[in-house]
KEMIDREN-247493 format. One record per residue (C-alpha): residue number from 1; y negated, x negated, z negated; chain. Coordinates in steps of 0.5 Angstrom, whole numbers, plus 2048, in hexadecimal, padded with zeros to 3 digits. Example, Ala and Ser with C-alpha at 12.3 -4.5 7.8 and 13.67 -1.06 7.14 Angstrom:
% KEMIDREN-247493
PT  num   c2   c1   c3  cadena
PT    1  809  7E7  7F0       A
PT    2  802  7E5  7F2       A
% end
This chain:
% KEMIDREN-247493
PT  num   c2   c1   c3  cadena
PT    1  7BF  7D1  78D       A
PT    2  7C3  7CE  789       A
PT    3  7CA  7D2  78C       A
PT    4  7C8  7D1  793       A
PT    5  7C6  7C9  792       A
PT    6  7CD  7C8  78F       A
PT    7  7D1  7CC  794       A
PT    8  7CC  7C6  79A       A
PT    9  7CF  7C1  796       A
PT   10  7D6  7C3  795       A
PT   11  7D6  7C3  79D       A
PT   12  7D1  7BC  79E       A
PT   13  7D3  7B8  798       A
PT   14  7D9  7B4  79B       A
PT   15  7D4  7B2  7A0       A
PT   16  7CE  7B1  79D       A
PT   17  7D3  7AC  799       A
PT   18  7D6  7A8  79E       A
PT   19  7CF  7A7  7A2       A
PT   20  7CC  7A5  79B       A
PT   21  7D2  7A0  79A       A
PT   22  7D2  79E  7A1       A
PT   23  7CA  79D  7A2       A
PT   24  7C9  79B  79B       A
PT   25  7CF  796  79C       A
PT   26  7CD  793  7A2       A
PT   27  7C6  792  7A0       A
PT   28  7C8  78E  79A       A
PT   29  7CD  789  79D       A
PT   30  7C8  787  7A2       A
PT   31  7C3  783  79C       A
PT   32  7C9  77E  79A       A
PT   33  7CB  77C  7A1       A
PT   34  7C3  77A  7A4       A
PT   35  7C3  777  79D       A
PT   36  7C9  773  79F       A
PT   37  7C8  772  7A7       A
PT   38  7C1  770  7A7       A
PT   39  7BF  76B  7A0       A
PT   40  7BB  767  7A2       A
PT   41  7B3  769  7A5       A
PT   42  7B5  765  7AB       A
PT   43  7BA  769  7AC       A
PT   44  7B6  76F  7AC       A
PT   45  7B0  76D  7AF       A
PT   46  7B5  76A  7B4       A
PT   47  7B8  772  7B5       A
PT   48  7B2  776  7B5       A
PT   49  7AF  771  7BB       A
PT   50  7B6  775  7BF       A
PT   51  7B3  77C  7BC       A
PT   52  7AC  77B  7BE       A
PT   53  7AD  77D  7C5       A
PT   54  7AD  784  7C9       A
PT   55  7B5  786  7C9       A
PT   56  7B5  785  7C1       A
PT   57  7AE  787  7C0       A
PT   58  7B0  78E  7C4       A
PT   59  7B7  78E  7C0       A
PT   60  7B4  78D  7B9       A
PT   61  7AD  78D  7B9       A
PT   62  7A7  788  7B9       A
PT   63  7A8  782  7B4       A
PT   64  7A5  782  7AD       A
PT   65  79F  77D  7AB       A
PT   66  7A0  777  7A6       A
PT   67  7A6  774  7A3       A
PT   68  7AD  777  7A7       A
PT   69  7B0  776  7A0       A
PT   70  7B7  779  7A0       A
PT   71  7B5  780  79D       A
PT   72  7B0  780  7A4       A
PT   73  7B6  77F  7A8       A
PT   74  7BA  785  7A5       A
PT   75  7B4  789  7A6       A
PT   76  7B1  788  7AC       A
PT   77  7B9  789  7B0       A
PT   78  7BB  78E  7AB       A
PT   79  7B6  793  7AA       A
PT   80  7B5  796  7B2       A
PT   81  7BD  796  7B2       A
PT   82  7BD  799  7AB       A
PT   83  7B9  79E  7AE       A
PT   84  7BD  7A1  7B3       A
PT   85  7C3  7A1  7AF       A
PT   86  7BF  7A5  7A9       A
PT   87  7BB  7AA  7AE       A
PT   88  7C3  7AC  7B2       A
PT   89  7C6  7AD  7AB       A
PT   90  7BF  7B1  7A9       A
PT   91  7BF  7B5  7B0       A
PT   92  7C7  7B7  7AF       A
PT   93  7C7  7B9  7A7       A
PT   94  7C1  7BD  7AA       A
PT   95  7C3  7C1  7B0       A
PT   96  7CA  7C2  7AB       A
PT   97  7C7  7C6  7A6       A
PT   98  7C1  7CA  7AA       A
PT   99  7C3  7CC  7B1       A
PT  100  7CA  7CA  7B1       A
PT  101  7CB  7D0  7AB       A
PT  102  7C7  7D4  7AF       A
PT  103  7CB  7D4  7B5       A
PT  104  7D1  7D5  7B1       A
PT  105  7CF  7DC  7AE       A
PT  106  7CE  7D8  7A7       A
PT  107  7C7  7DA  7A5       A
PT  108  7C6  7E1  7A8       A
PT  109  7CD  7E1  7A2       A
PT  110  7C9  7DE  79D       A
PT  111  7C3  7E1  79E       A
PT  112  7C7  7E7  79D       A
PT  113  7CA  7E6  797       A
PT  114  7C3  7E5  794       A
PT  115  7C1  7DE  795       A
PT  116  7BA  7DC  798       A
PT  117  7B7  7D9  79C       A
PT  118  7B3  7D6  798       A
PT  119  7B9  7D3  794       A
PT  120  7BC  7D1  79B       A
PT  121  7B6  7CD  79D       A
PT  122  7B6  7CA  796       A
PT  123  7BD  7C8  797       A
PT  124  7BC  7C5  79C       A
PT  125  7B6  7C1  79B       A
PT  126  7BA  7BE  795       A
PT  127  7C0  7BD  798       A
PT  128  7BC  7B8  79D       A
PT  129  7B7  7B5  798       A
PT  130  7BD  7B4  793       A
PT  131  7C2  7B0  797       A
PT  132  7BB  7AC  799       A
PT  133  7BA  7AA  792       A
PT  134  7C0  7A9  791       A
PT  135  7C1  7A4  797       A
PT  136  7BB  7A0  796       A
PT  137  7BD  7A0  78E       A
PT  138  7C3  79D  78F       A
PT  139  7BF  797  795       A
PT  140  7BA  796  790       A
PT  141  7BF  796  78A       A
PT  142  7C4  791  78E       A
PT  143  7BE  78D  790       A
PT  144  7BC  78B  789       A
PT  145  7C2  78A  787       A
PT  146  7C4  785  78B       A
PT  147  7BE  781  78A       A
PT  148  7BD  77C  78F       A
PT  149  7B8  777  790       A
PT  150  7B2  77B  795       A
PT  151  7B5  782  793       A
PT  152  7AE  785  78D       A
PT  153  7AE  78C  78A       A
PT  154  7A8  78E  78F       A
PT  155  7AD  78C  795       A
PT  156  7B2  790  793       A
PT  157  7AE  796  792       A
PT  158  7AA  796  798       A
PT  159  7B1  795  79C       A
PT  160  7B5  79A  797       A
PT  161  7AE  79F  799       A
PT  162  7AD  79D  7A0       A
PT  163  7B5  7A0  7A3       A
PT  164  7B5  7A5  79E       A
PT  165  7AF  7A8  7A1       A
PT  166  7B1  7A7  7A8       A
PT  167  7B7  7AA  7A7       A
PT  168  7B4  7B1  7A3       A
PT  169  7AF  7B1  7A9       A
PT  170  7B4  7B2  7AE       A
PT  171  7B8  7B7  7AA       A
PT  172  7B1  7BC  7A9       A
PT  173  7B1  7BB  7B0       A
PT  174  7B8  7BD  7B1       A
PT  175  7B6  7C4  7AD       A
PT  176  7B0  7C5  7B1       A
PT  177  7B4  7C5  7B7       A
PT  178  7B9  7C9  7B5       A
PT  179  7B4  7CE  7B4       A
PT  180  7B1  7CD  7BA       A
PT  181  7B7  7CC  7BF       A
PT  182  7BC  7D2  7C1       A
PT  183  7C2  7CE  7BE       A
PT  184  7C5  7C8  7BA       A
PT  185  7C8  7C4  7C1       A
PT  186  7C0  7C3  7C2       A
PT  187  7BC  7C2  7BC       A
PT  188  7C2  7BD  7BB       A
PT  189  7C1  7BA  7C3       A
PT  190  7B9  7BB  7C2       A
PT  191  7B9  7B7  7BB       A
PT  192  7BD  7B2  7BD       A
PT  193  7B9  7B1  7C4       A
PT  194  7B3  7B1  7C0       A
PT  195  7B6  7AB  7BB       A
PT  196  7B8  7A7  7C2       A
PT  197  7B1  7A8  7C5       A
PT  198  7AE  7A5  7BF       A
PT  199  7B2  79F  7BF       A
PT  200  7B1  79E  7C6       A
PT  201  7AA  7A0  7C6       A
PT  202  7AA  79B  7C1       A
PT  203  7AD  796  7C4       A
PT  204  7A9  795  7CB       A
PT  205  7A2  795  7C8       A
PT  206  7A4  790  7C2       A
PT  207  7A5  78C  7C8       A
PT  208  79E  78E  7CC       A
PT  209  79A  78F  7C6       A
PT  210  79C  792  7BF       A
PT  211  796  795  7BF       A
PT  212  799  79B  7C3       A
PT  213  79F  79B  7BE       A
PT  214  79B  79E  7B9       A
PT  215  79E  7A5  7BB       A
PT  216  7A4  7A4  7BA       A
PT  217  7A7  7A3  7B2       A
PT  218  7AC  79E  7B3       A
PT  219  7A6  79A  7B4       A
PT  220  7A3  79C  7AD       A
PT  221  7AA  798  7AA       A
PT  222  7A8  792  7AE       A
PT  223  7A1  793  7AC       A
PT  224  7A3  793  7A4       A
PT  225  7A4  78B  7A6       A
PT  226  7A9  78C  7A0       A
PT  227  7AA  785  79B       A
PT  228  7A5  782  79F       A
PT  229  79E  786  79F       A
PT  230  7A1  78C  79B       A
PT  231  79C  791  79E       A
PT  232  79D  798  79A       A
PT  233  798  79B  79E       A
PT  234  79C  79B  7A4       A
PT  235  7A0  7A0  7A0       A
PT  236  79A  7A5  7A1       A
PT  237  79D  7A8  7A7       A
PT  238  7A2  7AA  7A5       A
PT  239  79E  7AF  7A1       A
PT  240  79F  7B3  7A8       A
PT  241  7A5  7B6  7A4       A
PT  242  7A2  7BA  7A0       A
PT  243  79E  7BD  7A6       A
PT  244  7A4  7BE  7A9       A
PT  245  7A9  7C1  7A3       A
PT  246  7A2  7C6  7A3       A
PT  247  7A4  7C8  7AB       A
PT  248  7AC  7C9  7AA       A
PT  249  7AB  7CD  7A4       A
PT  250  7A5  7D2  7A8       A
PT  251  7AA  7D2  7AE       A
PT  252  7B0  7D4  7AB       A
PT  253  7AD  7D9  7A6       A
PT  254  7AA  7DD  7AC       A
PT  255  7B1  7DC  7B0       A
PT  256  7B5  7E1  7B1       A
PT  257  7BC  7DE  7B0       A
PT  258  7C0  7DD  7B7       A
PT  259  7B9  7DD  7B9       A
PT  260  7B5  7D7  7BC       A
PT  261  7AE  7D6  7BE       A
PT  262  7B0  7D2  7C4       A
PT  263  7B5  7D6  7C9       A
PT  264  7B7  7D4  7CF       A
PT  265  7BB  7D8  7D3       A
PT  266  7C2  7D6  7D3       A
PT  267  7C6  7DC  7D5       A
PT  268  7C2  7DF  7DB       A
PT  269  7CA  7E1  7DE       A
PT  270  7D1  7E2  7DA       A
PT  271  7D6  7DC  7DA       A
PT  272  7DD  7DC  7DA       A
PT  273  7DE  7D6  7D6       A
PT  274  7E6  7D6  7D7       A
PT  275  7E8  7D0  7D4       A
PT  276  7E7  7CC  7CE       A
PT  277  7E5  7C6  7D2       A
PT  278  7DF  7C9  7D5       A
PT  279  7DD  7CC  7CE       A
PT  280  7DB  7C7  7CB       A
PT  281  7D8  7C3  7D1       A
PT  282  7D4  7C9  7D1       A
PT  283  7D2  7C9  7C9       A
PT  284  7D1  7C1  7CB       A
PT  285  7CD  7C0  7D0       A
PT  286  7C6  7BF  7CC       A
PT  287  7CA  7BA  7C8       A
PT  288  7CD  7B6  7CE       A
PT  289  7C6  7B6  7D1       A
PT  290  7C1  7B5  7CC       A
PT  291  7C5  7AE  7CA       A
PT  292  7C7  7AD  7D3       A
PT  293  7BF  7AD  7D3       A
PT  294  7BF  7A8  7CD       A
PT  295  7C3  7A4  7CF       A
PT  296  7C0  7A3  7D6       A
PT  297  7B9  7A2  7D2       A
PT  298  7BC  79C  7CE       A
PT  299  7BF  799  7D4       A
PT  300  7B7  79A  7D8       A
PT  301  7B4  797  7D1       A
PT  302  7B7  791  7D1       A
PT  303  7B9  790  7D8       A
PT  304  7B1  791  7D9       A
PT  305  7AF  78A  7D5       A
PT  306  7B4  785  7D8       A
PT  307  7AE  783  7DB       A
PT  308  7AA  781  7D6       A
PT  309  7B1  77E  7D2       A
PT  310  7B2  778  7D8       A
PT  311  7AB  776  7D8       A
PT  312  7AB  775  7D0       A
PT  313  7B2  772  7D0       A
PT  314  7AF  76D  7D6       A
PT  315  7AA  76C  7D1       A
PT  316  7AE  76A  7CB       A
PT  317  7B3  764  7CC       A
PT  318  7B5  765  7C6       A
PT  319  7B8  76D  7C6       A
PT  320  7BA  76C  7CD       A
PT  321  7BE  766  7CA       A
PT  322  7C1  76A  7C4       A
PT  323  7C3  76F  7C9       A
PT  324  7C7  76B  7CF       A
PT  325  7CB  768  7C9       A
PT  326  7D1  764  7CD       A
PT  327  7D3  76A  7D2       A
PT  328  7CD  767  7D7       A
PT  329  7CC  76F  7D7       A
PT  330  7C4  771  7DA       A
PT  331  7C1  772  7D3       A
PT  332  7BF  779  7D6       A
PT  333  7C6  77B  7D8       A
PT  334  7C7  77A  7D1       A
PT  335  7C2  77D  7CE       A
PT  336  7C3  783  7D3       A
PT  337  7CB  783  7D0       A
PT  338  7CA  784  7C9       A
PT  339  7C5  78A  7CA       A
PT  340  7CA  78D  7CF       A
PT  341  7CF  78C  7C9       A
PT  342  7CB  78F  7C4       A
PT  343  7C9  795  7CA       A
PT  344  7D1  796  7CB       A
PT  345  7D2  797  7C3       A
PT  346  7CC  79C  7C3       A
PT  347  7CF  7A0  7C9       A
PT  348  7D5  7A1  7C5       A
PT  349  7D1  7A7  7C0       A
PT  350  7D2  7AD  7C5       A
PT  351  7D9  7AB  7C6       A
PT  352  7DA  7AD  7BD       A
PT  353  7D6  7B2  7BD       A
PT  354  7DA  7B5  7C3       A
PT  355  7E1  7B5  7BF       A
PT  356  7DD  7B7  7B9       A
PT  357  7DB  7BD  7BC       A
PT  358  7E2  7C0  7BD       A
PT  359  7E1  7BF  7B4       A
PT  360  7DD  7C5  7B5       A
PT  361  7E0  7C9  7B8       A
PT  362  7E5  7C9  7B2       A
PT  363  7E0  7C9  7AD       A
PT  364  7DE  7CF  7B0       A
PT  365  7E5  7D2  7B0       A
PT  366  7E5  7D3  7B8       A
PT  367  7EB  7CE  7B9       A
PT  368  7EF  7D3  7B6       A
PT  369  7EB  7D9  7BB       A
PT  370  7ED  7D4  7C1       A
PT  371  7F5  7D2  7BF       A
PT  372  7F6  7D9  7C0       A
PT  373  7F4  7D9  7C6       A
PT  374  7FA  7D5  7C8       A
PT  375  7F6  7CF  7C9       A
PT  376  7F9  7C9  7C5       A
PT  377  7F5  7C6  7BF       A
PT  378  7F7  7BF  7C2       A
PT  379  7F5  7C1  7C9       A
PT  380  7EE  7C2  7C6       A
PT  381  7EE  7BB  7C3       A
PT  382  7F0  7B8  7C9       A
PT  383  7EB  7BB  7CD       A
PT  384  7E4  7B8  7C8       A
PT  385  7E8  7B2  7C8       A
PT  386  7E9  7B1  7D0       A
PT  387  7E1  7B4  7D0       A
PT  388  7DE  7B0  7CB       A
PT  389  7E1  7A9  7CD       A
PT  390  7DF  7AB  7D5       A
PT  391  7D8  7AC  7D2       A
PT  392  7D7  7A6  7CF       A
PT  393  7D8  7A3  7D4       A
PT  394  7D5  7A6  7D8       A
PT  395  7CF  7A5  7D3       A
PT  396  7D0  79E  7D4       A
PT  397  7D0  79E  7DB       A
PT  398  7C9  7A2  7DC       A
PT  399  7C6  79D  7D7       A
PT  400  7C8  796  7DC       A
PT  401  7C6  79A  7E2       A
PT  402  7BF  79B  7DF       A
PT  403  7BE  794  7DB       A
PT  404  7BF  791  7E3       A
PT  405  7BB  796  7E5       A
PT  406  7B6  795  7E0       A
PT  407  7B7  78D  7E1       A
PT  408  7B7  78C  7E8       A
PT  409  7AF  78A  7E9       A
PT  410  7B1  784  7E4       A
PT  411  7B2  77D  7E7       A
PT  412  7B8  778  7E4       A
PT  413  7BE  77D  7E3       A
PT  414  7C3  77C  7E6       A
PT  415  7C7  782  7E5       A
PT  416  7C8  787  7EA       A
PT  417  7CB  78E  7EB       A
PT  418  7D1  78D  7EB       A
PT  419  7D1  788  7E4       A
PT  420  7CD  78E  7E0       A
PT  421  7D3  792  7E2       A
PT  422  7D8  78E  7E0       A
PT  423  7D5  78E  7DA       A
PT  424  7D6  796  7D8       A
PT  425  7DD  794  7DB       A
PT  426  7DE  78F  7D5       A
PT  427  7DB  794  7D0       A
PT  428  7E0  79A  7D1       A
PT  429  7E5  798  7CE       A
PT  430  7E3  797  7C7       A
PT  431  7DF  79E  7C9       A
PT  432  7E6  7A0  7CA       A
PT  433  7E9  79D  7C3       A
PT  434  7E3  7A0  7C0       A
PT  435  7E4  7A7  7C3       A
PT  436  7EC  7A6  7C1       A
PT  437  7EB  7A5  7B9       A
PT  438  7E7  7AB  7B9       A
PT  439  7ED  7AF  7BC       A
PT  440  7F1  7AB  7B6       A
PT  441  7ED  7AD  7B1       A
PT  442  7EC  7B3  7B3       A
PT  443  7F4  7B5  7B3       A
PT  444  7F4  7B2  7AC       A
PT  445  7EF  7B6  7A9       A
PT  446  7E8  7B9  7AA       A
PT  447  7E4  7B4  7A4       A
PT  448  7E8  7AE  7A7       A
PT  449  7E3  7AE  7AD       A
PT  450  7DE  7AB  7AA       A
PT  451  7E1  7A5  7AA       A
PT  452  7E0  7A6  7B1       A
PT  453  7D9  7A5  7B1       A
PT  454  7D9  7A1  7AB       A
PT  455  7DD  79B  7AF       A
PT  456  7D8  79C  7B5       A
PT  457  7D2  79B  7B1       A
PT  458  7D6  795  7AF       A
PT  459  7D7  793  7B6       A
PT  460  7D0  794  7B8       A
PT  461  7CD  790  7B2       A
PT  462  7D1  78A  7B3       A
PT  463  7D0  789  7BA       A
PT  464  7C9  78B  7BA       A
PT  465  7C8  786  7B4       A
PT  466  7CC  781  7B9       A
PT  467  7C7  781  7BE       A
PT  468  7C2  780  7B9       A
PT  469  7C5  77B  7B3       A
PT  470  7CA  778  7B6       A
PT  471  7CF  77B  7AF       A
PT  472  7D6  779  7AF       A
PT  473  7DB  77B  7B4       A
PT  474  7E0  77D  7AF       A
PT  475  7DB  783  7AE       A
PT  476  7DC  784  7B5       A
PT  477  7E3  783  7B6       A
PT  478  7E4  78A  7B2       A
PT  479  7E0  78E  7B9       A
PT  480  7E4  78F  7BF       A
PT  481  7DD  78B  7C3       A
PT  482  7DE  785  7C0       A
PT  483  7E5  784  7C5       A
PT  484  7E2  785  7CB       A
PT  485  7DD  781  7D0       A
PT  486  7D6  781  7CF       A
PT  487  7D5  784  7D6       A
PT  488  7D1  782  7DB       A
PT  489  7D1  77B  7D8       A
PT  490  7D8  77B  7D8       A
PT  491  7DD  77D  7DD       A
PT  492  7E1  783  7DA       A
PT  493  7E7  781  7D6       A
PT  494  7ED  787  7D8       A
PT  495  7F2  785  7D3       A
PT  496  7ED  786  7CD       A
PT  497  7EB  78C  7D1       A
PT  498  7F1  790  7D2       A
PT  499  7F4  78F  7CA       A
PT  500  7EE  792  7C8       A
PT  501  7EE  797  7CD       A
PT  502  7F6  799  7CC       A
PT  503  7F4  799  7C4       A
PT  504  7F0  79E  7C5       A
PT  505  7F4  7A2  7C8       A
PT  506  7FA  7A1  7C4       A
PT  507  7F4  7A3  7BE       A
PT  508  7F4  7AA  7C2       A
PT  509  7FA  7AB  7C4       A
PT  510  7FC  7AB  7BC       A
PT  511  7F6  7AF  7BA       A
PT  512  7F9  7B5  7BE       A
PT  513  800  7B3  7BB       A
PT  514  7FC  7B4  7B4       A
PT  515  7F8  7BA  7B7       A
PT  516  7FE  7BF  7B9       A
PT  517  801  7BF  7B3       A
PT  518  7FC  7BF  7AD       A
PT  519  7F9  7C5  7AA       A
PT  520  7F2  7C8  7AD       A
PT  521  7EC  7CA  7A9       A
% end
């Protein structure tokens, strides 16, 4: 066991490193800046009347009871957001080091070479509890160590426990479905799915009734009322995990290796595949599915509680107030912006994860197959960036079709079509600049392209926090997004929108330079 972890964590530690620093970092910056902004209980009363309606109750969960101290602010519009992001880190290691290497060829070598199964497994399994620890270690340290007025020891623990749960659920359910399923694209595409659906699921009964969101684990973390109530006993679900590592562990040893229990039938004729681009809009197609259906559900979730948003600003002069501010804008419209704001960062996710993809093929030693093949190692980088960009898009697009859809029965928002189709406008050009960085990073070196990644969790944190506290625009100002209208409160501003845009495609254009002259894996 002790060989094949060590060769696991030769090909993840740079990854697991980077998530840690970036999501460990993220989380620890957060406490100082609420304890700055909001001082005062007034201020912090004043906020928590503007969270407690259906949008922010969808996005981020019910308000805790008692004292909205600074460490209860932290918690309640930290914790569901924590969650996706350590259940996406969990589902990627996860899928990399299961099916992904069975897909390669690498298991059938090892198990060759006299490893076990059993040492496989094992493996694994302390790869995902491992890094989980290791994260929650370093929350619960840093949050300790800075010893703010609000933030006690048992707050700190049940939050440090309560995303490191969370995120080793969703990587065991990444084993199971990697036993379960005929390859790594679906049990990725499936995990992933599953982490939204939750989400969303969540969102929509927690603004009905919470007690439906009882199936759902995000609605464990919130349960945990953490510096508030500190309920330990909403970490006993979570205890689902062991029932599940039992699963993924009688699922694989049974398997045969390249084998799955669910088969679909996905060769029933030979194709002739015949270029690369075709290739690999094959080998994707789970993905782009799995994260179009997703993104046409976020915009269905919140589009379907636009309603109850209006009667609860009509009822609140003092919210509706705060968010006109001095545009005279619709306090609706305005709310309705900033959610199609944190939608537009969202949708930049599979456009990452389709640049990623040609990383692959070159750990795979199959970039090289291809080139002598006589098809241009930029060329092939050139396409993942033209798709992963058209992508995004589109991404964006389907989600404002689907949240006007979903909002056309609510009274009082004047927003038509055509505005919702401005907006996905206006957010592709830092769809565009994203894709491009990637490319950049990717032409430079392999390892650099986490920074990808590191800087649009960056993006989504500051936007996302923006919506919600109001934090300084310096932070912002560091994001493509925050150049841009906030459409369809604001009219489209072009001048911002056309930089952006050719920024990125400078980005690209770089990123292939960089790409045709270094060496391959």
């Amino acid at each position: 066991m002790r060989h094949y972890l060590s060769m696991l964590l030769r090909d993840t530690w740079f990854r697991i490193l980077m998530w840690l620093i970036g999501t460990g970092g993220l989380t620890l910056v957060v406490p100082p800046a609420f304890d700055g902004l909001y001082s005062t209980a007034a201020e912090r009363e004043a906020l928590r009347a503007t969270l407690d309606n259906p949008a922010m109750v969808a996005l981020v969960g019910p308000v805790p009871p008692g004292e909205y101290t600074t460490a209860v602010m932290f918690s309640h519009e930290m914790l569901v957001f924590m969650g996706i992001i350590h259940g996406l880190f969990g589902i990627m290691i996860a899928n990399s080091i299961s099916r992904k290497m069975e897909d390669q060829g690498l298991l059938e070598y090892v198990t060759s070479a006299g490893i076990t199964r059993q040492s496989i497994f094992g493996s694994q399994l302390v790869i995902g509890i491992g890094m989980n620890l290791l994260l929650g270690t370093v929350i619960f340290g840093g949050l300790t160590i800075m010893n703010i007025d609000s933030f006690g020891i048992s707050g700190n623990l049940l939050y440090a426990l309560g995303t490191s749960l969370f995120g080793l659920l969703f990587f065991v359910i990444t084993l199971i479905l990697a036993q379960l399923l005929p390859a790594s694209e679906w049990s990725f595409g499936v995990s992933l799915s599953l982490l939204l659906l939750f989400y969303l699921y969540r969102a929509s009964t927690d603004v009905i009734n919470t007690d439906y969101s009882v199936i759902s684990p995000y609605h464990w973390l919130s349960r945990l009322e953490v510096y508030s109530s500190n309920i330990y006993a909403w970490l006993w679900p979570f205890a689902i995990i062991l029932v599940l590592i039992a699963a993924a562990w009688v699922l694989f040893a049974r398997r045969d290796l390249d084998d799955a229990y669910l088969k679909f039938d996905l060769h029933k004729k030979t194709r002739n595949i015949r270029s690369y681009p075709r290739l690999q809009m094959t080998g994707m197609k789970v993905l782009v599915t799995s994260w179009m259906i997703g993104m046409i559900l976020i915009g269905l979730s919140y589009g379907s509680i636009f309603g109850d948003l209006d009667s609860f600003i009509g009822d609140t002069p003092f919210l509706a107030q705060a968010m006109e501010g001095e545009s005279g804008t619709n306090p609706l419209v305005q709310f309705v912006s900033t959610l199609i704001l944190v939608t537009a960062v969202v949708g930049a996710v599979p456009a990452l994860m389709i640049t990623s993809r040609i990383m692959t093929e070159e750990k795979s030693s199959r970039l090289e197959l291809l080139m002598s093949t006589r098809i241009p190692r930029a060329a092939m980088l050139n396409f993942h960036g033209i798709y992963a960009a058209l992508i995004g898009v589109l991404g964006i697009f389907l989600s404002m079709v689907s949240m006007y859809a979903a909002s056309m029965a609510a009274e009082g928002i004047d927003i038509t079509f055509g505005d919702y189709v401005m907006a996905a406008v206006n957010y592709a050009s830092p769809t565009v600049l994203l894709v491009g960085l990637s490319m950049l990073l990717i032409g430079l070196s392999m390892k650099l392209h986490i920074v990808a990644w590191l800087y649009l969790l960056y993006s989504f944190m500051v936007n996302y926090l923006g919506v919600i506290v109001g934090i300084d625009e310096v932070w912002q100002q560091a994001t493509p997004f925050y150049f841009l209208a906030e459409v369809p409160s604001e009219n489209i501003e072009w001048a911002p929108w056309l930089i952006i845009l050719g920024i990125g495609i400078g980005l690209g254009l770089a990123g292939l330079a960089c790409f045709r002259r270094r060496d391959v894996a």
